[in-house]
C-alpha positions in Angstrom: 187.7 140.5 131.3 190.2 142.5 134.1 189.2 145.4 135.2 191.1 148.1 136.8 190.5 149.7 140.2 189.1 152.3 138.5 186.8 150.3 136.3 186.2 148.1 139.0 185.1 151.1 141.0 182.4 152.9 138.4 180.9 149.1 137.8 180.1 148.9 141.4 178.9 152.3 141.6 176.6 151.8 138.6 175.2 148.4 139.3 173.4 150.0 142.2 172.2 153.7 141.1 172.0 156.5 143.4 168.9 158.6 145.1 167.7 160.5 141.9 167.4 157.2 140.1 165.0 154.9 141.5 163.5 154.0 138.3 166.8 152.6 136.8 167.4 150.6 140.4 163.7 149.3 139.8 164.4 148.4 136.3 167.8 146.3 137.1 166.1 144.5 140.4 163.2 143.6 137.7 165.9 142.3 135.1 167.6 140.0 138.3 164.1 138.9 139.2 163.1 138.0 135.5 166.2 135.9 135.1 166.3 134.6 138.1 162.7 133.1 137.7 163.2 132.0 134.4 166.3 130.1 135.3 164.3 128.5 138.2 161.3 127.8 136.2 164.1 125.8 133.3 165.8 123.7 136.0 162.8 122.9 138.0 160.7 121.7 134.6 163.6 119.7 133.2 164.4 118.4 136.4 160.9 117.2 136.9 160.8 115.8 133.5 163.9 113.9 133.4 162.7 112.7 137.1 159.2 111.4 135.4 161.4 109.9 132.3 163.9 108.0 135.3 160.8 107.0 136.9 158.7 105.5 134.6 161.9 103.9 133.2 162.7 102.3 136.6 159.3 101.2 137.8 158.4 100.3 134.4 161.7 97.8 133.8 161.3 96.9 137.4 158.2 95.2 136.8 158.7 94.1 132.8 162.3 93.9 132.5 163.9 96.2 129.6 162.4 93.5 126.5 159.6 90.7 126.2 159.7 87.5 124.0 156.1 86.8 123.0 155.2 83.7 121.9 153.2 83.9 118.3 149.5 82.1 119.9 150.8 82.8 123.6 152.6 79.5 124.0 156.4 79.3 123.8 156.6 75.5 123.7 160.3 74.7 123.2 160.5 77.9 126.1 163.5 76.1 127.9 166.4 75.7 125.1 165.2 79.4 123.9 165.5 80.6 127.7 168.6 79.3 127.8 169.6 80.9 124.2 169.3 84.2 125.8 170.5 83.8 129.2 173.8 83.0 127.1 173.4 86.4 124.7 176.1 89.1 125.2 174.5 91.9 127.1 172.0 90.2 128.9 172.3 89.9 132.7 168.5 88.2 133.5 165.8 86.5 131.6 162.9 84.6 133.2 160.1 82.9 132.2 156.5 84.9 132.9 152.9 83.9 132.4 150.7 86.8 131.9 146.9 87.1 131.4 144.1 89.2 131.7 141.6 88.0 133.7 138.7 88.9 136.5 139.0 88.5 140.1 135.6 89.6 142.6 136.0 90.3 146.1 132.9 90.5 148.3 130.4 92.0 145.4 133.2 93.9 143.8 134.6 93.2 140.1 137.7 94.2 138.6 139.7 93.7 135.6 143.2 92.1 136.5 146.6 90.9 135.1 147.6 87.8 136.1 151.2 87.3 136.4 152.8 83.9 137.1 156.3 84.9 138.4 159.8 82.8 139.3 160.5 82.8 143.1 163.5 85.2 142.3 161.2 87.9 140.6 158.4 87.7 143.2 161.5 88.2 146.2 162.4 91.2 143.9 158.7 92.5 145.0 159.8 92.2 148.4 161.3 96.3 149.1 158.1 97.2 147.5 155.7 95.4 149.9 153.7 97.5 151.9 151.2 94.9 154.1 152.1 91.1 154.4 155.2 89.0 152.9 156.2 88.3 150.4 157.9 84.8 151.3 154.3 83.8 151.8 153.8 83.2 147.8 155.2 79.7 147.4 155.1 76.9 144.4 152.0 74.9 145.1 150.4 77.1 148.1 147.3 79.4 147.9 148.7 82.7 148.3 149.0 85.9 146.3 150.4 89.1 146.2 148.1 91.9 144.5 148.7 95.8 144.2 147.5 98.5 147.1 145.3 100.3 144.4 143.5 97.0 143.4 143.5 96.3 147.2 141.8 99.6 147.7 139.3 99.1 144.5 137.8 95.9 145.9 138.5 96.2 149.3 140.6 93.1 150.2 143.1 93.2 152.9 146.1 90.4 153.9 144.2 87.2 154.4 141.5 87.8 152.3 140.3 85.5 149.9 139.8 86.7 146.5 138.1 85.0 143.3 140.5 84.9 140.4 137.8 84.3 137.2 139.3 82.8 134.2 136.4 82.5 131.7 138.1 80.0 129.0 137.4 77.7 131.1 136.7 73.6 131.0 134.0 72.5 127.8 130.9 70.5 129.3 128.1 69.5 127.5 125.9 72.8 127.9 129.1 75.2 127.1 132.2 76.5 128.4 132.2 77.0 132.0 134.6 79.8 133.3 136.9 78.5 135.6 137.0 80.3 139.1 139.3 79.7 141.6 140.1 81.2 145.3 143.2 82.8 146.6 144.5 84.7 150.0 145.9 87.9 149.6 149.4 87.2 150.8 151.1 90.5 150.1 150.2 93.6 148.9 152.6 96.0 147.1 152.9 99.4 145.6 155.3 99.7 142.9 154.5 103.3 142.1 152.5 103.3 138.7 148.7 104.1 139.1 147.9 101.3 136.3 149.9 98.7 137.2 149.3 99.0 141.5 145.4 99.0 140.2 145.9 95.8 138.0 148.3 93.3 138.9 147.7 90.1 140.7 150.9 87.9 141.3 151.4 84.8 141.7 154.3 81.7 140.7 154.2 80.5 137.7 153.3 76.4 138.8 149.7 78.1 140.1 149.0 80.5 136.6 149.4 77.3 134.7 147.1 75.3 136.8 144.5 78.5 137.0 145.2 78.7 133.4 144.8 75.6 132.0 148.4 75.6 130.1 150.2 72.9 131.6 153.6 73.4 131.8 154.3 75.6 128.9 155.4 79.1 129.1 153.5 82.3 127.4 156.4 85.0 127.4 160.3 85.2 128.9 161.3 88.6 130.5 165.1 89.9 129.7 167.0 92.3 131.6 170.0 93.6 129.6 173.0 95.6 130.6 171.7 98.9 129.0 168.1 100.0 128.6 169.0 102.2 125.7 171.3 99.5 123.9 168.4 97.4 124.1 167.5 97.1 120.5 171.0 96.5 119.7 171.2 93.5 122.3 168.5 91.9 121.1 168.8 91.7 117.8 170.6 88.6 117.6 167.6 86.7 119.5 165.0 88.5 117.2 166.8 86.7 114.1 167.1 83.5 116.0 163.4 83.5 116.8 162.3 84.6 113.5 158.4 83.0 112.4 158.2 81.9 116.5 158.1 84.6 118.6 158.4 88.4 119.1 160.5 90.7 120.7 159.1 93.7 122.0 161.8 96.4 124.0 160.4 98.8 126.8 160.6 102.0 123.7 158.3 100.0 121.7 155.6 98.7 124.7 155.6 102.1 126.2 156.6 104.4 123.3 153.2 106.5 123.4 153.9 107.7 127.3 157.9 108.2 126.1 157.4 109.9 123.4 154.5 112.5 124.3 157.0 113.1 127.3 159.9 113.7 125.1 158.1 116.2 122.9 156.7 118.0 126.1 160.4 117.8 127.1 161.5 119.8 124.2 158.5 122.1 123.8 158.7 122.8 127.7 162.7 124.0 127.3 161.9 126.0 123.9 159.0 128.2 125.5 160.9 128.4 128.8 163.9 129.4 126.8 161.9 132.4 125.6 161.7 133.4 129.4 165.4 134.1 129.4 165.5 136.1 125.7 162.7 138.5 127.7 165.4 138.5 130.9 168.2 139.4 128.4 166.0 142.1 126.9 165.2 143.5 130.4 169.2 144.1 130.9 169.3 145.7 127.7 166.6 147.8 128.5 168.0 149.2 132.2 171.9 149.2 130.6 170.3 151.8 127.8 168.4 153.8 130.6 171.4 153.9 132.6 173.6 155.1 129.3 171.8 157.9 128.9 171.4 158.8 132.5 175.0 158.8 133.2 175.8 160.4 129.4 177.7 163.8 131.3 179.7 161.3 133.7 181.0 159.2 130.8 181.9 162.4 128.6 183.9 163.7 131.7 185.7 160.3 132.1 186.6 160.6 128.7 188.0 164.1 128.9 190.2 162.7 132.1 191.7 160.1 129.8 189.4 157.3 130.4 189.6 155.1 127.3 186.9 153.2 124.7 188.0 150.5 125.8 187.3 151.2 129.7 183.9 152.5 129.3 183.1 149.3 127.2 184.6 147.1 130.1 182.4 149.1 132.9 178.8 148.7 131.2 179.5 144.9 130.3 181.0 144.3 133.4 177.6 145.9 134.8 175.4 144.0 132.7 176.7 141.1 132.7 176.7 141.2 136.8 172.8 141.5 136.8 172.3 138.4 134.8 175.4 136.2 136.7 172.9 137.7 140.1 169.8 136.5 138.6 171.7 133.4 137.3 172.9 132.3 140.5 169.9 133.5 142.8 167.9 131.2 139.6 170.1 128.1 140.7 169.2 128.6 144.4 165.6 129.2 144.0 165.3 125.9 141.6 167.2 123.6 144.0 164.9 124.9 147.0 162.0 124.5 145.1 163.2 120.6 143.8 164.3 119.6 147.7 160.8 120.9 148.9 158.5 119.6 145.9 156.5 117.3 147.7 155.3 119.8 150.9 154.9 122.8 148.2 152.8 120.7 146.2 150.4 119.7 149.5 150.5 122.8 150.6 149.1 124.6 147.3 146.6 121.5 147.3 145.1 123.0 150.3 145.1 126.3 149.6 143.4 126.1 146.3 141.4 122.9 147.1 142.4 120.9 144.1 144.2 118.1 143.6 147.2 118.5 141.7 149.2 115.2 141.0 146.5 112.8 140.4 148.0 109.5 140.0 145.0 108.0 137.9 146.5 110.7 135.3 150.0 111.1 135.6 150.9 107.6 136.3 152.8 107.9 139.3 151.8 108.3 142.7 154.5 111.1 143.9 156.4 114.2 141.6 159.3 113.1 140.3 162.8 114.5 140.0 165.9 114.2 138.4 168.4 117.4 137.8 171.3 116.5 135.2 174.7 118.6 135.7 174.8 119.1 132.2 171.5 120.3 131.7 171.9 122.5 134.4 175.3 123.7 133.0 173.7 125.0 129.4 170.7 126.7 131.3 173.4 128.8 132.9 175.7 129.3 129.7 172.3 130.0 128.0 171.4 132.7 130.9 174.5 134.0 130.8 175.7 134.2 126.8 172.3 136.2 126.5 173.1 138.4 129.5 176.6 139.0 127.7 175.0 139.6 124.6 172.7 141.7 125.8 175.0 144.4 127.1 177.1 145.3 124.0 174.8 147.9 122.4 174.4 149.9 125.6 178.4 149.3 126.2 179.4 150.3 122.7 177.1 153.1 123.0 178.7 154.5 125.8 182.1 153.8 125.0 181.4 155.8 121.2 180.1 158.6 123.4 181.8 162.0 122.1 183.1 164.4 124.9 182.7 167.2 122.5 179.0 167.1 121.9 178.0 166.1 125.4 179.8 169.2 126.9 180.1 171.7 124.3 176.7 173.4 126.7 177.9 172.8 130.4 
């Protein structure tokens, strides 16, 4: 839309009202404020929440890989020709073999429920970035030494170079019962991966010392694939799913994890819908001051009609006008989201203190920090959502004005 000087001129005049109208300035720096909050509030939820998708996604396939074969009875005898079966699938770039097991472990009076996870020396290095006491390189085929997380570390109070009691309670039949198998290891490493649950539960170790602590010789429980795409994972593994038909499962990260993705996507939607609402309110708040200022400038429109101002020219001026208060509270919105995002962590502390409660509880929300992630795109329709409403908002004040008869307005003065 190109305005004239002279348009240009009364739009700039009326987007900032004079003395005698305070109430319509108040009423156009509440619309800018109302947009520009709701806009904030839509990029800093959605940014959050595809930041808590991203990051349960990575942390999550960090630690399982993107799909799990599952032998039917937990042995996968014949593991090594169907290991090599997938490695040789198109679209997978990794598959290992894992051991995993729920088991005990006690640590001076302390008891906790752990996984036991029998790793290759490739997966445990993987562990390495997210080490935060010991090494890694320490956990070796054959030694004594494991790596558990900093939560379970924390729980039971064991430190690098402790020695910790794994309890396996199948253990070895004697003749008054089952005995349950206990067997000592020193704490290694300790990592954090990020995930409350899994830093409170896993205990790692290579796969030649869960087979001995196990009691399964040298078969394998479970192999771990990686594929090229997490969301073509279904598609990629389809072929191995048919193959191991009657044998063994295949289970994808949706389908382990669907309950935490799918209560997040319908928060995701729900969030967006009710924030959405925020901006109809914003658009109805232009509307509003654009009517107010229509009838307060009724006499200055009839007397540029009079001096040859068109329909067409008043129209222009009150959507120009209009439209300007929501691209302000549009583009003051984008600032005050992307401040808000870069300073999530502090603001978060900060309210923490003030208020005395905790906010992000890891135990709850699964990870230890507040994610997030802001998409172009997403960001792109909040602001042609903002801004389509503002422009929609400002036609029945615009029209209004612009059918405004000369005549009738003054036939008195």
């Amino acid at each position: 839309m190109f305005l004239s000087p002279f348009e240009r001129t009364i739009a700039k005049r009326y987007l900032w009202p004079g003395k005698g109208e305070g109430f319509i300035k108040l009423v156009a720096g509440i619309s800018i404020g109302v947009v520009m909050l709701s806009v904030a509030m839509l990029v800093i939820v959605m940014s959050v929440m595809n930041g808590f998708r991203a990051e349960l996604l990575d942390k999550i396939v960090g630690l399982n890989g993107h799909a799990i074969v599952q032998a039917y009875g937990g042995r996968l005898d014949n593991w090594e020709s169907v290991l090599k079966e997938i490695r040789e699938t198109e679209g997978v770039e990794k598959a290992s073999p894992l051991i995993e097991q729920p088991l005990l472990v006690t640590f001076n009076g302390r008891v906790e429920a752990v996984l036991v996870r029998g790793n290759t020396p490739e997966d445990i290095d993987e562990l390495a970035d997210k080490t935060v006491a010991g090494d890694m390189s320490r956990l070796q085929p054959g030694g004594e030494q494991v790596a558990i997380g900093a939560r379970l570390a924390e729980n039971i109070g064991a430190q690098v170079g402790s020695v910790i009691t794994v309890i396996n309670p199948a253990g070895r039949s004697t003749p008054f019962g089952t005995v349950p198998r206990q067997v000592g290891y020193e704490v290694g490493a300790i990592f954090e991966v990020g995930l409350y649950d899994y830093d409170g539960a896993f205990i790692v170790m290579p796969i030649p010392q869960a087979q001995t602590l196990l009691l399964t010789g040298d078969t394998i429980g479970m192999i771990e694939v990686t594929t090229e795409d997490a969301d073509r994972v279904e598609e990629i593994m389809a072929p191995i799913e048919r193959s191991l038909a009657g044998t063994a499962i295949v289970r994808n990260w949706q389908q382990i994890n669907s309950s935490i993705f799918e209560a997040l996507q319908v928060e995701r939607v729900a969030m967006f819908f009710a924030l959405s609402f925020m901006v109809l309110v914003a658009a109805f708040n232009i509307l509003s001051s654009l009517v107010m200022l229509v009838r307060a400038k009724t006499r200055d429109i009839a007397i540029m009609r009079t001096m040859g101002a068109g329909r067409q020219s008043i129209l222009k001026i009150f959507v120009t006008t209009g439209f300007t208060v929501g691209a302000v509270g549009t583009a003051a919105g984008l600032a005050l989201g992307g401040l808000v995002l870069a300073f999530r962590q502090p603001i978060v502390r900060v309210i923490e203190v003030v208020t005395g409660q905790q906010l992000w509880d890891p135990s709850i929300r699964f990870l230890t920090t507040l994610p997030a992630k802001t998409d172009p795109w997403e960001v792109f329709g909040i602001v042609a959502l903002a801004l389509v409403l503002s422009f929609l908002a400002t036609l029945y004040p615009a029209f209004k004005a612009a059918n405004t008869d000369p005549v009738q307005v003054l036939r008195y003065e």
